[in-house]
N, C-alpha and C positions, 0 to 999 in steps of 0.2 A: 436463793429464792428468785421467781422472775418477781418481777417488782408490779406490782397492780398500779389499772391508772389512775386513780387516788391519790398513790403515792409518790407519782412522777414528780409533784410540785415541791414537796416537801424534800427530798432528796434534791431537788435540783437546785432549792435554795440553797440550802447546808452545802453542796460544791461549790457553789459562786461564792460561800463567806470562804472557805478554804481556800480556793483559787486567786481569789482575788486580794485575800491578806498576804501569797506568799510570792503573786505576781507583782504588788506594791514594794513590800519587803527588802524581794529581791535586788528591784533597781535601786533600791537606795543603799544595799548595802553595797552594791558596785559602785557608788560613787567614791567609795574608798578607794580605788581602784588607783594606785601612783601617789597614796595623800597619805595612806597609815603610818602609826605614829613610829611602829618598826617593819621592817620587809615581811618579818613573820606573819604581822597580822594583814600587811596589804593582802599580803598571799592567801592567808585565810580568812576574810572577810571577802576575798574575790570569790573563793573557790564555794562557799558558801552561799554566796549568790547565786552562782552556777545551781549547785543544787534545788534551792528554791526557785527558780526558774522551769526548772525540768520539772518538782512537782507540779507546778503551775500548769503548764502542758498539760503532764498526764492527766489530771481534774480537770482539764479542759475536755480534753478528750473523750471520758464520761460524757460529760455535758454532749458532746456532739452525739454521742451516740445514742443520749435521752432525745432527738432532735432540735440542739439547739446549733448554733451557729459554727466555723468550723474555730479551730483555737486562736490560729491567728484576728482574726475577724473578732473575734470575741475580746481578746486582750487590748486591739489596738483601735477600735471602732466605735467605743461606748462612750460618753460624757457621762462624767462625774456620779449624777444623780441615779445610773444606771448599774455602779459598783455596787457593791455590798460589802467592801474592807472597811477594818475597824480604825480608830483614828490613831490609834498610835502605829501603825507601818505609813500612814501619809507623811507625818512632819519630818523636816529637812535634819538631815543627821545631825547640825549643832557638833559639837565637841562628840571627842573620843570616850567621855565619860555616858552620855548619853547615847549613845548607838549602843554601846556595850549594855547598859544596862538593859535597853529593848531586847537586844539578843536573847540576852537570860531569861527574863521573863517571859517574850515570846515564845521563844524555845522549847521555853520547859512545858508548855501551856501545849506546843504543837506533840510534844513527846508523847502526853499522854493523851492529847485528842488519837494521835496515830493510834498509840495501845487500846487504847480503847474500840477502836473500829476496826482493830483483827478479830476483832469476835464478832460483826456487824454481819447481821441475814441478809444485808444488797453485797453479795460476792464480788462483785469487780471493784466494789472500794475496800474489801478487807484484803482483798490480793493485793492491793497498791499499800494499803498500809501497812505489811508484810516484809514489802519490797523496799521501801523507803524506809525501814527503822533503824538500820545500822547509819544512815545519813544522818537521821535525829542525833543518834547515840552521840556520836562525833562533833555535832554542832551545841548539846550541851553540854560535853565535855570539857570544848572552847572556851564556851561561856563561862561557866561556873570557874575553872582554874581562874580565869581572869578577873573575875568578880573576888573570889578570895585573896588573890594577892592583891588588888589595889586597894583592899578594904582592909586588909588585917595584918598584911606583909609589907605596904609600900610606905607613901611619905604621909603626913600628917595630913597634906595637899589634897596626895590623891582619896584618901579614906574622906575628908571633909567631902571633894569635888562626886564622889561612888555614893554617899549620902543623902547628898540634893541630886544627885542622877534617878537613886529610888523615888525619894519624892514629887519628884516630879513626871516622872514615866508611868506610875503604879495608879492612879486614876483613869489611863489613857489606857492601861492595860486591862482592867477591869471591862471596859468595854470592849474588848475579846471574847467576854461572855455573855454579851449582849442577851437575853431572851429573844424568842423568835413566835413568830405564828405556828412552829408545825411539833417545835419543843415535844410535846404529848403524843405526836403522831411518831413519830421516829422514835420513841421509846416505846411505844406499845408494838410498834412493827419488831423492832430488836434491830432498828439500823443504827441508832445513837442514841444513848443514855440521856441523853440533856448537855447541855451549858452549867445547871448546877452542878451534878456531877461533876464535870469536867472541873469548874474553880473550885470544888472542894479536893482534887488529886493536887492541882496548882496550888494549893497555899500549903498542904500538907507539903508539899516538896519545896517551896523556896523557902520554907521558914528556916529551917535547920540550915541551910547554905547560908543564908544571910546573917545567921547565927554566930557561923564560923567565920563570916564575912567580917564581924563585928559592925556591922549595920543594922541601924534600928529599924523595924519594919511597921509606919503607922499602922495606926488602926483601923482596920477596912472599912468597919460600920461608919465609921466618919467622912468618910473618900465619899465624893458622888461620881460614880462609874463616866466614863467617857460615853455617852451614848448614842445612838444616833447612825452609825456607821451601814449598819446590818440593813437601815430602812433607806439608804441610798442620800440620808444629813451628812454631809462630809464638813473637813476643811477647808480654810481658803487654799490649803497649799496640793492638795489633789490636784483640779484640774490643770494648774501648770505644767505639774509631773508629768501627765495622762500629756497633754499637747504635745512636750517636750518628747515622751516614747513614742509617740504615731506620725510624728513630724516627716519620716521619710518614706514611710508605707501609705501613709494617706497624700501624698504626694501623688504619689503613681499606684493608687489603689489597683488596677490593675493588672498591672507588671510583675512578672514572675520572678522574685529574686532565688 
């Protein structure tokens, strides 16, 4: 479909919450980078990063080509209040039990956003989500193996420690599906189903993993969603991150590296 200019805003929102959850994401999970807890997972919490970086680009990319800024420029340019990621890709990895558990969650949440948008009537985002879902496939393959074995295979430790990693990431995660302003507009056009949707694929798919996990999964109606992210409310620990990534580009803003 060429995309009408109505709908310019409303698409362009929905890239900056994608882009910008998996350009957050990413550098933090590269902070594992020489730190994981075996070489296995340095290696695959690096290379994973990798990836969500690159989709970061590509959603940038879109974006430049709706007229907005170029990617870099975009990623490395903006304070805080300017994001639209959700609050759980912000906070600082914490333990090995907690990163993992983001992953999972995350993940599984990004799996089916992707699925979902190979069917989307703005064709340059259902190409991309096409293109990037053997990437997904692989990074909740990661996740899940590891969430089942520290939950149901490992020490009493790690099942207690994979426990309080749920509980405490699972309100943070919720605000992933933050509502939007354009919610209605992007499902009557057929570019995106919603956010409801999307956390009703998401619960229907962690429950039975955390099942086998032997993890208890509270009760959502009770959880009050992390909110705030989407509308540019962050945490205190964004803008250090964001300083820390643009520290050597906004240096020499315009130096060709």
């Amino acid at each position: 479909m060429t995309l009408a200019p109505e709908l310019v805003p409303a698409v362009k929102d929905l890239l900056y919450r994608m882009a910008d959850d998996v350009l957050i994401l990413g550098h933090r999970h590269s902070e594992w980078t020489g730190l994981g807890p075996i070489l296995e997972e340095d290696i695959a919490f690096s290379s994973i990063a990798q990836d969500k970086l690159g989709h970061a680009y590509a959603l940038y990319q879109l974006l430049h080509r709706l007229g907005e800024a170029e990617p870099d420029r975009i990623a490395f340019f903006r304070d805080a209040p300017e994001f639209r990621c959700c609050h759980l890709v912000e906070y600082p990895n914490g333990g090995y039990d907690f990163s993992l558990m983001r992953h999972f969650l995350f993940d599984i949440a990004e799996q089916w956003r992707y699925h979902l948008l190979e069917r989307s009537r703005y064709e340059p985002l259902a190409q991309l989500a096409r293109k990037v879902r053997g990437e997904l496939k692989y990074h909740v393959l990661h996740a899940t193996q590891w969430v089942v074995h520290l939950g149901a295979k490992g020490t009493e430790e790690s099942h207690q420690r994979m426990q309080q990693a749920l509980e405490q990431t699972l309100p943070l995660a919720l605000g992933i599906f933050e509502p939007g302003p354009y919610d209605e507009v992007l499902a009557e056009a057929g570019i995106f189903p919603g956010e409801h949707v999307l956390q009703e694929r998401w619960l229907e798919s962690i429950t039975p993993i955390l099942h086998q996990a032997q993890l208890q999964l509270p009760d959502i109606a009770t959880l009050t969603p992390a909110y705030g992210g989407r509308r540019g409310i962050h945490t205190e620990y964004l803008q250090p991150l964001l300083d820390e990534m643009g520290e050597v580009i906004r240096s020499e803003p315009e130096a060709e590296w």
